[in-house]
MISEKOL-744342 format. One record per residue: residue number from 1; residue in one letter; x, y, z of N, C-alpha, C in turn. Coordinates in nm, 2 decimals. Layout:
! residues N
+-----+----+--------+--------+--------+--------+--------+--------+--------+--------+--------+
|   i | aa |     nX |     nY |     nZ |    caX |    caY |    caZ |     cX |     cY |     cZ |
+-----+----+--------+--------+--------+--------+--------+--------+--------+--------+--------+
| NUM |  A |      X |      Y |      Z |      X |      Y |      Z |      X |      Y |      Z |
...
+-----+----+--------+--------+--------+--------+--------+--------+--------+--------+--------+
This chain:
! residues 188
+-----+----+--------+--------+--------+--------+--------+--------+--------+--------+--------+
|   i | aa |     nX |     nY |     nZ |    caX |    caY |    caZ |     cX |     cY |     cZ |
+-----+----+--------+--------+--------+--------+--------+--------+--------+--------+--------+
|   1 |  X |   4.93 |   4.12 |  -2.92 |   4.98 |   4.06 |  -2.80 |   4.88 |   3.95 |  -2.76 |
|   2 |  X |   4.93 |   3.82 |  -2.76 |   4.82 |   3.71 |  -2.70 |   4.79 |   3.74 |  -2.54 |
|   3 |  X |   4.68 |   3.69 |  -2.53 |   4.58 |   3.69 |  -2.38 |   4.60 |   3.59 |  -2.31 |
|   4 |  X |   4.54 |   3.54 |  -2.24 |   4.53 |   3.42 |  -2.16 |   4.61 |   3.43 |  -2.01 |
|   5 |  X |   4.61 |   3.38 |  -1.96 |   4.61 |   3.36 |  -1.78 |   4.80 |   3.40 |  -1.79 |
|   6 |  X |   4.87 |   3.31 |  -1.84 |   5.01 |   3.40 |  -1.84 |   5.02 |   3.55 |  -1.85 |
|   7 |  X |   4.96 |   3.61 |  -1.96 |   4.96 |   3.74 |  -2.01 |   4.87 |   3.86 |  -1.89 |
|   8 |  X |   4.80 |   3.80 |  -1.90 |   4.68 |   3.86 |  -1.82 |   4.73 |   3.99 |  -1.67 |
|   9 |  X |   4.79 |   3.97 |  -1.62 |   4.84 |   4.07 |  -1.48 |   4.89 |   4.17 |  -1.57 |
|  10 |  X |   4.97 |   4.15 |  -1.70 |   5.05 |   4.30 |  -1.79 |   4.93 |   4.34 |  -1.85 |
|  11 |  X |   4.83 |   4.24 |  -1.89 |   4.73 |   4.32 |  -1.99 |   4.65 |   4.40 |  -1.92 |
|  12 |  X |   4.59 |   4.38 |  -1.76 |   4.52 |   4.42 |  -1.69 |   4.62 |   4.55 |  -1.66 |
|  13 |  X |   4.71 |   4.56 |  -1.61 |   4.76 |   4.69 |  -1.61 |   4.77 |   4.78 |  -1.72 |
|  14 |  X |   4.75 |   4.69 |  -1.82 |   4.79 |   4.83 |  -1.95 |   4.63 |   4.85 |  -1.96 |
|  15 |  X |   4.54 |   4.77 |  -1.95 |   4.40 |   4.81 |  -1.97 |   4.33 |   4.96 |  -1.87 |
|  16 |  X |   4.36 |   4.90 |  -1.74 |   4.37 |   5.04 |  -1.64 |   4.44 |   5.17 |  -1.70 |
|  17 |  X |   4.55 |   5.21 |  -1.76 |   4.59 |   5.28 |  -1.74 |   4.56 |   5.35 |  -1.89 |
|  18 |  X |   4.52 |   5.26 |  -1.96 |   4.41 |   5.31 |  -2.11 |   4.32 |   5.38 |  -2.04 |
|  19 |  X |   4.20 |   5.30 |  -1.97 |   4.12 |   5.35 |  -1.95 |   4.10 |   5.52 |  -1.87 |
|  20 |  X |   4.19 |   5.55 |  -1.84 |   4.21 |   5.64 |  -1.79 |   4.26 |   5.79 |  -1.92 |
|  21 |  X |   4.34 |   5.73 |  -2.00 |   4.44 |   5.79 |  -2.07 |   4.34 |   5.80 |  -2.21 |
|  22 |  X |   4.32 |   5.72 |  -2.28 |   4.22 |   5.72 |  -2.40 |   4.09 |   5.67 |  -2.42 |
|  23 |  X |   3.97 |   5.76 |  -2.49 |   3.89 |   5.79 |  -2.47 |   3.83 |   5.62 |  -2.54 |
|  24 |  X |   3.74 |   5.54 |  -2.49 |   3.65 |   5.45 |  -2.57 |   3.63 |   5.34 |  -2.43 |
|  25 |  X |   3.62 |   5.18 |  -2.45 |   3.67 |   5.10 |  -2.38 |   3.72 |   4.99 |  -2.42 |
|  26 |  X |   3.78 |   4.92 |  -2.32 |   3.91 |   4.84 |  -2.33 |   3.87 |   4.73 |  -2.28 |
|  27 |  X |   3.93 |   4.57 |  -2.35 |   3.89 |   4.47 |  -2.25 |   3.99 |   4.36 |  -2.31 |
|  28 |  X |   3.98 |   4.24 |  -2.26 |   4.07 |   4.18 |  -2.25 |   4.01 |   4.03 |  -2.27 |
|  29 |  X |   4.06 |   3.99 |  -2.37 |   4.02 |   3.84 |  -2.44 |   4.12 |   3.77 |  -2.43 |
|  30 |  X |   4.06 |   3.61 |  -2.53 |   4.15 |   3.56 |  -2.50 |   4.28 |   3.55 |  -2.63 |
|  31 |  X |   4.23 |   3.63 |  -2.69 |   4.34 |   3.72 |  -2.83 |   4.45 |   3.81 |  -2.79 |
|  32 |  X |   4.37 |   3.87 |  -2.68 |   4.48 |   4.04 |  -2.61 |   4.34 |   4.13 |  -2.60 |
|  33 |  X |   4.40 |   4.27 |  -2.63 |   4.32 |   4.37 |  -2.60 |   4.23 |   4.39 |  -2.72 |
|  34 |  X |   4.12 |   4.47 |  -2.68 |   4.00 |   4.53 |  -2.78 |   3.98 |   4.68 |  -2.72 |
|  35 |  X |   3.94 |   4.75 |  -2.82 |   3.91 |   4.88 |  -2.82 |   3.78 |   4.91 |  -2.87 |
|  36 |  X |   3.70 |   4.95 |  -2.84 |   3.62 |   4.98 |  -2.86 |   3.61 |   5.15 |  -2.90 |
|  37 |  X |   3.58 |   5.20 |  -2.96 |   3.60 |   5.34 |  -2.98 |   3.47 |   5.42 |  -2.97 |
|  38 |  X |   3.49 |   5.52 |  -2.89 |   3.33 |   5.63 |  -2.83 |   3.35 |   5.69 |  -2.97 |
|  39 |  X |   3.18 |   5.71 |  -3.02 |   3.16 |   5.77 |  -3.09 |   3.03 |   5.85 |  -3.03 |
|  40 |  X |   2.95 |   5.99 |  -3.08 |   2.85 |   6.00 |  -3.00 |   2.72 |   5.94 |  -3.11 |
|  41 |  X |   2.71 |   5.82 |  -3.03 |   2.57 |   5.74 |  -3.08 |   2.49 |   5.72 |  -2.98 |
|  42 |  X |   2.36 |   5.80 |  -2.99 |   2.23 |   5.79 |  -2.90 |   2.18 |   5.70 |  -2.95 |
|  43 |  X |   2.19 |   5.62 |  -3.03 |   2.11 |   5.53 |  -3.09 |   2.14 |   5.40 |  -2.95 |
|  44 |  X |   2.28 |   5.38 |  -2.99 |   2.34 |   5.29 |  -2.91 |   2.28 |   5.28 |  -2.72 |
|  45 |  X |   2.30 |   5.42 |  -2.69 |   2.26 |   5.45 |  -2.56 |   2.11 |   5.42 |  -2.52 |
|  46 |  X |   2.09 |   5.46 |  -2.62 |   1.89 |   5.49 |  -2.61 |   1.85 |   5.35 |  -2.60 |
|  47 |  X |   1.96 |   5.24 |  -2.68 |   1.90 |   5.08 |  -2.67 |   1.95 |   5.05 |  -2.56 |
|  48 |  X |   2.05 |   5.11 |  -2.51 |   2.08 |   5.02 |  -2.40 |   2.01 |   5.05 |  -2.28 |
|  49 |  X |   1.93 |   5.18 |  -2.26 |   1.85 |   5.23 |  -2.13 |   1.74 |   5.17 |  -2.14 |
|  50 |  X |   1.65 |   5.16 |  -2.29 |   1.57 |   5.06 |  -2.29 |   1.52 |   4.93 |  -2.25 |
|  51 |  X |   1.64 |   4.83 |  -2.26 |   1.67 |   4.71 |  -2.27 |   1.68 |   4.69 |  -2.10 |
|  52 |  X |   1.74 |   4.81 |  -2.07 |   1.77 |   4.78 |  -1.90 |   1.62 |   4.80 |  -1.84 |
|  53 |  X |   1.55 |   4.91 |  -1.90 |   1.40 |   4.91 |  -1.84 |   1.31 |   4.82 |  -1.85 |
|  54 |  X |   1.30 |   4.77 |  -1.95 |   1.27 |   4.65 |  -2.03 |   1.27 |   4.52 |  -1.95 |
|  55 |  X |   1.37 |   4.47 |  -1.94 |   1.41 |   4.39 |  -1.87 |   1.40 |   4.43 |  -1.72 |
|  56 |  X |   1.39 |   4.55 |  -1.65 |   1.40 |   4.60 |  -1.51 |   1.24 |   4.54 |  -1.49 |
|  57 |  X |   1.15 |   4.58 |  -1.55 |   1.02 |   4.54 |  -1.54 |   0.95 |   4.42 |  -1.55 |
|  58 |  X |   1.05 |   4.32 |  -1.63 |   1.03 |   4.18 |  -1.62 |   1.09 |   4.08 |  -1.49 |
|  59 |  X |   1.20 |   4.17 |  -1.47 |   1.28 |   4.03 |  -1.36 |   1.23 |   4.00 |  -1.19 |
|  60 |  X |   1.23 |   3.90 |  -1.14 |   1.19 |   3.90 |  -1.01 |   1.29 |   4.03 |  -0.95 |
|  61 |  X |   1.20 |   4.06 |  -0.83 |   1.27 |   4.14 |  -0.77 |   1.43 |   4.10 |  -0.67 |
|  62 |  X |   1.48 |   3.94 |  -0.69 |   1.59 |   3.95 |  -0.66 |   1.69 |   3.96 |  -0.77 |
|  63 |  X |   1.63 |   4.01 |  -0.85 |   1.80 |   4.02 |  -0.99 |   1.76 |   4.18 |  -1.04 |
|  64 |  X |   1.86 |   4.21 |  -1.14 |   1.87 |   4.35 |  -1.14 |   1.96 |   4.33 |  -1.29 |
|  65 |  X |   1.89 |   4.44 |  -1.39 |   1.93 |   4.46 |  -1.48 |   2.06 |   4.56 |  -1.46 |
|  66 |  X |   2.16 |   4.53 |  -1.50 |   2.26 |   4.64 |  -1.48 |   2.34 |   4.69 |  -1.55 |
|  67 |  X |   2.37 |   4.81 |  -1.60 |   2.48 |   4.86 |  -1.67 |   2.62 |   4.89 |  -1.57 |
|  68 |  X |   2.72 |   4.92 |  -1.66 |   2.83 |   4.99 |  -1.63 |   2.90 |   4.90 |  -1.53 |
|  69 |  X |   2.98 |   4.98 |  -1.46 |   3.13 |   4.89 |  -1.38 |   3.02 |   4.82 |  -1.21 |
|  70 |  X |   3.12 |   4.71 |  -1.18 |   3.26 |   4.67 |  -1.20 |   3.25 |   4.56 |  -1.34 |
|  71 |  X |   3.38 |   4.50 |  -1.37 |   3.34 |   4.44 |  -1.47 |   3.35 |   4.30 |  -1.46 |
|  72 |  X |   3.31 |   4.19 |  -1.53 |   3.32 |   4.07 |  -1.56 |   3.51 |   4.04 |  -1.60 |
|  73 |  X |   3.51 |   3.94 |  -1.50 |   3.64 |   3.88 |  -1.50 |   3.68 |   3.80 |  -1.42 |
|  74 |  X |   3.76 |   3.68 |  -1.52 |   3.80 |   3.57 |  -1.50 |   3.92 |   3.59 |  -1.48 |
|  75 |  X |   4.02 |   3.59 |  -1.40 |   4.18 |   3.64 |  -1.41 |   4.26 |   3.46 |  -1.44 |
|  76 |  X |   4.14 |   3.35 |  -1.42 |   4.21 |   3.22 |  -1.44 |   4.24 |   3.19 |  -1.58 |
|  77 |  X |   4.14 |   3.23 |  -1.66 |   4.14 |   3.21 |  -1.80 |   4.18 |   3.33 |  -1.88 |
|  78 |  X |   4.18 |   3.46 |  -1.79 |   4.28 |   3.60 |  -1.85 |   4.16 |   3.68 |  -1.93 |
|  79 |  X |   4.04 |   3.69 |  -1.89 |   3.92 |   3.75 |  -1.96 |   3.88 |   3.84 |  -1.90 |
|  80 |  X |   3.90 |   4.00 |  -1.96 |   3.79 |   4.10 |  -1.88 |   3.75 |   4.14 |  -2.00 |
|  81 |  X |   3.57 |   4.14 |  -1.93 |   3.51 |   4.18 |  -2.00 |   3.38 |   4.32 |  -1.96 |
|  82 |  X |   3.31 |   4.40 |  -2.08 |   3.23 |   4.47 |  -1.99 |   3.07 |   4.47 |  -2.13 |
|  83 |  X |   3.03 |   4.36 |  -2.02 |   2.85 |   4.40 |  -2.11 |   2.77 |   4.54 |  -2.10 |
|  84 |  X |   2.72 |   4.57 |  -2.18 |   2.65 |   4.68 |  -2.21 |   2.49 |   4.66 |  -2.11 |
|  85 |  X |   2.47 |   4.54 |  -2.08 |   2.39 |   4.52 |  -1.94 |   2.37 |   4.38 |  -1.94 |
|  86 |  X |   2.37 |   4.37 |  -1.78 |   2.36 |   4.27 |  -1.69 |   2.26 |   4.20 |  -1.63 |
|  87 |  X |   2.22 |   4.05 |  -1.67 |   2.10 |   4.06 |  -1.53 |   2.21 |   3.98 |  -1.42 |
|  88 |  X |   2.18 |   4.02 |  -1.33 |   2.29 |   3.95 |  -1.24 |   2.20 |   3.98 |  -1.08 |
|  89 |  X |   2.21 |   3.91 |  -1.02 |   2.14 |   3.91 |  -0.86 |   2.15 |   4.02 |  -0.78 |
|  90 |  X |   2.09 |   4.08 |  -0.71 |   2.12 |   4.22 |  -0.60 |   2.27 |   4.19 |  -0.58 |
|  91 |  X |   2.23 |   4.11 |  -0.46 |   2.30 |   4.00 |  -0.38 |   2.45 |   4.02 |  -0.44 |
|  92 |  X |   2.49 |   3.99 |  -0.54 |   2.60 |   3.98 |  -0.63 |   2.68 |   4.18 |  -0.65 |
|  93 |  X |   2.57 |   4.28 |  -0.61 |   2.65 |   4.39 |  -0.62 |   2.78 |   4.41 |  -0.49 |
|  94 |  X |   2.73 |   4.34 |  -0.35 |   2.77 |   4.39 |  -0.23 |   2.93 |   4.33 |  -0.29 |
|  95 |  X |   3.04 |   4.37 |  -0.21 |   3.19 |   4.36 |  -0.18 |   3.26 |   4.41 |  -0.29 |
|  96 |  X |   3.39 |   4.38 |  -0.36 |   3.44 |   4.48 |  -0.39 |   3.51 |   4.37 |  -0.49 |
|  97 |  X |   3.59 |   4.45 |  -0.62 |   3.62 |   4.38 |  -0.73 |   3.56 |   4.38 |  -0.82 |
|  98 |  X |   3.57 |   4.30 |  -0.93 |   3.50 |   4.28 |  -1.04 |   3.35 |   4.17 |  -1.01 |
|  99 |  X |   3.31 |   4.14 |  -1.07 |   3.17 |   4.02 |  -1.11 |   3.25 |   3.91 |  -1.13 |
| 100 |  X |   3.22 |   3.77 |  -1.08 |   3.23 |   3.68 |  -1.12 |   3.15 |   3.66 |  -1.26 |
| 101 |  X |   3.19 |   3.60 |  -1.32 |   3.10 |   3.60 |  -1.40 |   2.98 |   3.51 |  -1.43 |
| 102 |  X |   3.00 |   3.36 |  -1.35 |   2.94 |   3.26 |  -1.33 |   2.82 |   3.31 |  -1.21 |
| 103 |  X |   2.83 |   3.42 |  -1.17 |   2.69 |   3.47 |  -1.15 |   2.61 |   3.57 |  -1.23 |
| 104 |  X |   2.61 |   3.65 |  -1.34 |   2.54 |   3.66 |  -1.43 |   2.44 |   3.56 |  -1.43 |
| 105 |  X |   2.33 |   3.60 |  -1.44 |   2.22 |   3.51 |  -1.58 |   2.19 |   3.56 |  -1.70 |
| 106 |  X |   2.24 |   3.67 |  -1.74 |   2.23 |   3.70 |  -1.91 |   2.34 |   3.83 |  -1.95 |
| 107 |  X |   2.39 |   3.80 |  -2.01 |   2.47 |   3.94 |  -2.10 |   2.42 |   4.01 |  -2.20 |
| 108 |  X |   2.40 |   4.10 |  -2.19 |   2.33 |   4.19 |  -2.31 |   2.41 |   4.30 |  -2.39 |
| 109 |  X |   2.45 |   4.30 |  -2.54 |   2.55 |   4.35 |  -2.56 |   2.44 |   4.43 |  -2.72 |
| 110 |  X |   2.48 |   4.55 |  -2.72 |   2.44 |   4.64 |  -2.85 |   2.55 |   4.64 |  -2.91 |
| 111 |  X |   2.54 |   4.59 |  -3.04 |   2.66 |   4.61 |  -3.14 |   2.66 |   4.73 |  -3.12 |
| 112 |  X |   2.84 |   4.79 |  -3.15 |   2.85 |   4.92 |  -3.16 |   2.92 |   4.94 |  -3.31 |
| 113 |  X |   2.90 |   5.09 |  -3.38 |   2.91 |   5.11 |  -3.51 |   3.11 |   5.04 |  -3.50 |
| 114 |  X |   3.16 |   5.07 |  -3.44 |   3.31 |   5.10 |  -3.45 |   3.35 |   4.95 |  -3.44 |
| 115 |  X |   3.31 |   4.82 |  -3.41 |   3.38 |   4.74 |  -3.36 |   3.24 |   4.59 |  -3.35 |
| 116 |  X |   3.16 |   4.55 |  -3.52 |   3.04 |   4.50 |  -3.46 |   3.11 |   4.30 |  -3.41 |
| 117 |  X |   3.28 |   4.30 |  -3.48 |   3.29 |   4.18 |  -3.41 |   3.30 |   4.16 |  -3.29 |
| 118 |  X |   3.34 |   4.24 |  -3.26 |   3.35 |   4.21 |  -3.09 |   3.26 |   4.16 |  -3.03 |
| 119 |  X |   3.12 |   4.13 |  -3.05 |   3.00 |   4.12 |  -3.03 |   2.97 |   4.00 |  -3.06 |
| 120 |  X |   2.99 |   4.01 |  -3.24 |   2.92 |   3.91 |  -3.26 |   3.06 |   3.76 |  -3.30 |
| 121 |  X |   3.15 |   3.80 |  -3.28 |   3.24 |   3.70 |  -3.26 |   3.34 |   3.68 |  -3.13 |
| 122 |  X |   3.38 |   3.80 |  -3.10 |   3.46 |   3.78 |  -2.96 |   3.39 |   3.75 |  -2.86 |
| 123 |  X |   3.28 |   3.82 |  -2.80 |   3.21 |   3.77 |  -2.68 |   3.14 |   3.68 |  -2.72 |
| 124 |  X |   3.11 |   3.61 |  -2.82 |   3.02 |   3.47 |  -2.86 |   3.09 |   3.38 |  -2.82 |
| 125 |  X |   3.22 |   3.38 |  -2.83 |   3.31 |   3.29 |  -2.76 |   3.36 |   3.32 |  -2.69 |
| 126 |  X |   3.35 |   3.43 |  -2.62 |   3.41 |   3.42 |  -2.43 |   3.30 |   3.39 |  -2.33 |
| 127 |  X |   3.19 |   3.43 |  -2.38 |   3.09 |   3.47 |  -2.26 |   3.04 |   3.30 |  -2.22 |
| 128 |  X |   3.02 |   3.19 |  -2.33 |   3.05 |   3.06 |  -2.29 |   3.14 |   3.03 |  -2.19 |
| 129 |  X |   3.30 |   3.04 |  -2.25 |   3.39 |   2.98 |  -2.21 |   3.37 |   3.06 |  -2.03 |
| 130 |  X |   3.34 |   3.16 |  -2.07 |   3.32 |   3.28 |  -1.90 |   3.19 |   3.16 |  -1.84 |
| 131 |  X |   3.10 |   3.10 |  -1.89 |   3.01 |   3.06 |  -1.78 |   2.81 |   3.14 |  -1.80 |
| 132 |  X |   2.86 |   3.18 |  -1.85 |   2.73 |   3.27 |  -1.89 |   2.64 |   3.24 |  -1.93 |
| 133 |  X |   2.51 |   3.19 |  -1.91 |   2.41 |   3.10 |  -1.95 |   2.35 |   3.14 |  -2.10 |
| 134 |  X |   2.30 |   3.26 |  -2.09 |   2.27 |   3.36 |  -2.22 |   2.32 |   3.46 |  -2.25 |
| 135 |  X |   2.31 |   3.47 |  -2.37 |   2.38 |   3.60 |  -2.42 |   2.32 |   3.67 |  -2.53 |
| 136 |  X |   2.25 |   3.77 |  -2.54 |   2.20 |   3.85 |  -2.64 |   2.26 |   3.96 |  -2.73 |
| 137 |  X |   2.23 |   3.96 |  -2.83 |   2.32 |   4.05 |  -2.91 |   2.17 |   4.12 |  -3.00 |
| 138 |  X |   2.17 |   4.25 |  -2.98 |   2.10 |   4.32 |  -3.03 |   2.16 |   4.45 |  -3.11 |
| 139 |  X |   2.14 |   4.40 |  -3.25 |   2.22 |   4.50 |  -3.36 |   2.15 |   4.63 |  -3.42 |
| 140 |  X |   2.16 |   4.76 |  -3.42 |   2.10 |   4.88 |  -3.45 |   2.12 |   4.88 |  -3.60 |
| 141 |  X |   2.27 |   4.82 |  -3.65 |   2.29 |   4.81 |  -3.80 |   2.20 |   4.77 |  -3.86 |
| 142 |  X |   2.14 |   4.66 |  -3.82 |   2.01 |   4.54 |  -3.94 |   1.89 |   4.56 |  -3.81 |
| 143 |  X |   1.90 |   4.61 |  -3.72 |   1.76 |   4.59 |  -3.66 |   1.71 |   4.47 |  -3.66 |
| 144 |  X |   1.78 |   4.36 |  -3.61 |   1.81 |   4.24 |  -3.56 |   1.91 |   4.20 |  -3.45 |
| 145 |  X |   1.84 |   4.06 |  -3.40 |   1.95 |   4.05 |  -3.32 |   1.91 |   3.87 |  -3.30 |
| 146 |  X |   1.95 |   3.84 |  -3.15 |   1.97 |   3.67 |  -3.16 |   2.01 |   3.65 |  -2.99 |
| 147 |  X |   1.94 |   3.57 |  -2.95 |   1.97 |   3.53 |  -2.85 |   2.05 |   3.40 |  -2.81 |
| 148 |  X |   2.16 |   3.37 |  -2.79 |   2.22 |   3.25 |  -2.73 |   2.25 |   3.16 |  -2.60 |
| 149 |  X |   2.20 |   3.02 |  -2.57 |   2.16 |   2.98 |  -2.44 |   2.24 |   2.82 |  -2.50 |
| 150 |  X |   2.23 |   2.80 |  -2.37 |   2.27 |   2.59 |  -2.39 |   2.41 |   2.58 |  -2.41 |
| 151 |  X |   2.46 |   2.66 |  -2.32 |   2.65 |   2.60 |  -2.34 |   2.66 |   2.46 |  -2.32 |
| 152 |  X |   2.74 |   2.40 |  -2.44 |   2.75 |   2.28 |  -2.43 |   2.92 |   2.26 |  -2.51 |
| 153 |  X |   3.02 |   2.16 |  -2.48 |   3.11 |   2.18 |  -2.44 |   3.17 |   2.11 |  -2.64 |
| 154 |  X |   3.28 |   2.14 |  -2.70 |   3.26 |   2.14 |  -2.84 |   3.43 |   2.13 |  -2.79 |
| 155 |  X |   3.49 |   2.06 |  -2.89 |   3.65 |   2.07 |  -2.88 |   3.73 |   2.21 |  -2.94 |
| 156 |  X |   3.62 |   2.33 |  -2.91 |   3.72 |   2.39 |  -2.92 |   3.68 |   2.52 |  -2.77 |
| 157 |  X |   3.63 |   2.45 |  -2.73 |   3.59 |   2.50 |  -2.60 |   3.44 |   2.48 |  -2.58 |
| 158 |  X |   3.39 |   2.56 |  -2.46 |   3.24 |   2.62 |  -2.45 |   3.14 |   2.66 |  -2.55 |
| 159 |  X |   3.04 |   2.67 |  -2.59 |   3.00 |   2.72 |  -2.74 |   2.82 |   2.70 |  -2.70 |
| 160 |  X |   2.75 |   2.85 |  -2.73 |   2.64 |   2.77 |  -2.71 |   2.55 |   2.71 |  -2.80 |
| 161 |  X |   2.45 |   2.61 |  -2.78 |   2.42 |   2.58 |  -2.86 |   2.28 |   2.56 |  -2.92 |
| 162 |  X |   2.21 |   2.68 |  -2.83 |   2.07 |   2.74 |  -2.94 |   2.12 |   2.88 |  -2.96 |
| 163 |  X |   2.08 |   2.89 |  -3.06 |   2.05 |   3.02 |  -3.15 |   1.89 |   3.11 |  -3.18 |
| 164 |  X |   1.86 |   3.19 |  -3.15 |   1.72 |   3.23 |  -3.15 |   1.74 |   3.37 |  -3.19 |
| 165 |  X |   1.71 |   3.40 |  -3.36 |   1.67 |   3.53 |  -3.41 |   1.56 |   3.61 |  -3.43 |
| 166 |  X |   1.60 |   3.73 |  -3.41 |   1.44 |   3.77 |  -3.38 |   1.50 |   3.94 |  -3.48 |
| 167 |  X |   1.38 |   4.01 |  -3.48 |   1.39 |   4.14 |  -3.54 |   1.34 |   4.23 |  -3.48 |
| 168 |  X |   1.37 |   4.33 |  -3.50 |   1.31 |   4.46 |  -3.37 |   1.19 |   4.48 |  -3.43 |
| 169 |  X |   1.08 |   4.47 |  -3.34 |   0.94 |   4.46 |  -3.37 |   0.87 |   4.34 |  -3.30 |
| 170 |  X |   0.96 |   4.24 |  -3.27 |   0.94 |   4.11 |  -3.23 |   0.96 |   4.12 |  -3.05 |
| 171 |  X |   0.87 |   4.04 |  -3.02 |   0.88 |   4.03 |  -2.88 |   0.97 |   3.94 |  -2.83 |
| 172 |  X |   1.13 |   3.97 |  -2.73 |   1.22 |   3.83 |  -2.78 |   1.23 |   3.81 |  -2.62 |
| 173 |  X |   1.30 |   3.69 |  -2.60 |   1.29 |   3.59 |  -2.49 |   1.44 |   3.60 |  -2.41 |
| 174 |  X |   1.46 |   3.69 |  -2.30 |   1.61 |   3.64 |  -2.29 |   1.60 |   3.61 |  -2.15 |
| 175 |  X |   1.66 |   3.47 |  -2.16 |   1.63 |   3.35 |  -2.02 |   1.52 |   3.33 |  -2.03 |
| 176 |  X |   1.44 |   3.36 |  -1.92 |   1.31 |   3.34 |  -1.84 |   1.21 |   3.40 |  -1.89 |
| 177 |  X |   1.25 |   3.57 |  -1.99 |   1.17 |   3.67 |  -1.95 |   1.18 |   3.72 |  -2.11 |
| 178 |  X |   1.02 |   3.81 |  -2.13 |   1.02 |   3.80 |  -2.26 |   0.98 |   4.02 |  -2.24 |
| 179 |  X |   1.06 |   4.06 |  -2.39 |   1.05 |   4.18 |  -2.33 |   1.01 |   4.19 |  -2.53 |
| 180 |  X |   0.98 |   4.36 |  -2.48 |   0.97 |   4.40 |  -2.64 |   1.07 |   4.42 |  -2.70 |
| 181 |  X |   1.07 |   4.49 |  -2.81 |   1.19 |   4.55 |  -2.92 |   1.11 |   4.65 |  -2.99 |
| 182 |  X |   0.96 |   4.70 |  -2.97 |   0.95 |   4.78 |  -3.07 |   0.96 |   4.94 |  -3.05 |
| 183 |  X |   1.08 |   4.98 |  -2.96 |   1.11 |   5.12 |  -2.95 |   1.22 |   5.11 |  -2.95 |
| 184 |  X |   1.31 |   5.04 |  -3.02 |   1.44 |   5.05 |  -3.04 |   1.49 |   5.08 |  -3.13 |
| 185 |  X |   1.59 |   5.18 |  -3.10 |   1.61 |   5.24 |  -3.27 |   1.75 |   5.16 |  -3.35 |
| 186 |  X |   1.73 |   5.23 |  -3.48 |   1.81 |   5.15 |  -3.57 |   1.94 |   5.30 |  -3.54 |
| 187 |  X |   2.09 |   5.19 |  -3.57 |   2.14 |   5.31 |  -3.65 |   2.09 |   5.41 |  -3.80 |
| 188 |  X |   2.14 |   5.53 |  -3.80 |   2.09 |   5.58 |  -3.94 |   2.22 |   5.53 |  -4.04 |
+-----+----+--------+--------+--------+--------+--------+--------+--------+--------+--------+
């Protein structure tokens, strides 16, 4: 089923009523829907409580590393999305709905074993076209990952256009703020 701003009010309803009904998570591009599927990986978890502490310790105290709901979404362009964490402003938690997304300043996403394009191909190209300054992608598969910044506008949309790889063990840079990697586990 294609996505985009026509589609979007059926997709968002069938996404709700997934989310409720079968077990993983659900989101909405500009393809149609993604599934992500729960598997029990503490690996996955353990990087993402990290990364939020990590980062909780580097940011001024008006932004906030964040996990979990509400989610990112653009209903103009027909995009819901949900990062694995957020830096995003206090300020930006108060009222009700989803996140704009254009207030973010970084997306932080852990590949997951079930689904590593979604990551490293679907949100590479939404999280631009969404407005997102940076975006980090940190892989447990290779114990690597890459930071992306400089949206700059390409005929086939948004796209950004530095790339910065780094490996767990390396101290890496996302935005403003530079955090570790060397307690993060690999998948087995």
């Amino acid at each position: 089923m294609p996505g985009g701003p026509r589609h979007y009010p059926a997709l968002r309803k069938v996404v709700n009523r997934l989310d409720y009904a079968i077990p993983g998570r659900f989101e909405i591009t500009k393809t149609g829907i993604v599934h992500d599927l729960p598997s029990p990986n503490r690996p996955h978890e353990l990087t993402v409580a990290r990364l939020r502490r990590h980062l909780g310790r580097a940011l001024p105290a008006n932004l906030l590393a964040h996990t979990g709901r509400p989610d990112v979404e653009n209903t103009h362009l027909g995009i819901l999305r949900r990062p694995d964490v957020m830096v995003i402003p206090w300020v930006d938690l108060e009222g009700e709905g989803a996140f704009d997304p254009r207030t973010l300043v970084a997306a932080i996403e852990v590949v997951s074993r079930s689904n590593p394009d979604n990551d490293w191909v679907g949100k590479l190209r939404d999280y631009p076209l969404l407005g997102i300054p940076t975006y980090a992608i940190f892989d447990p598969r290779t114990g690597s990952g890459a930071v992306f910044s400089d949206i700059h506008p390409t005929p086939g949309g948004p796209r950004y256009a530095t790339r910065k790889d780094f490996f767990y063990g390396e101290p890496v840079t996302i935005g403003a703020w530079t955090i570790s990697t060397e307690d993060l586990p690999a998948y087995p």
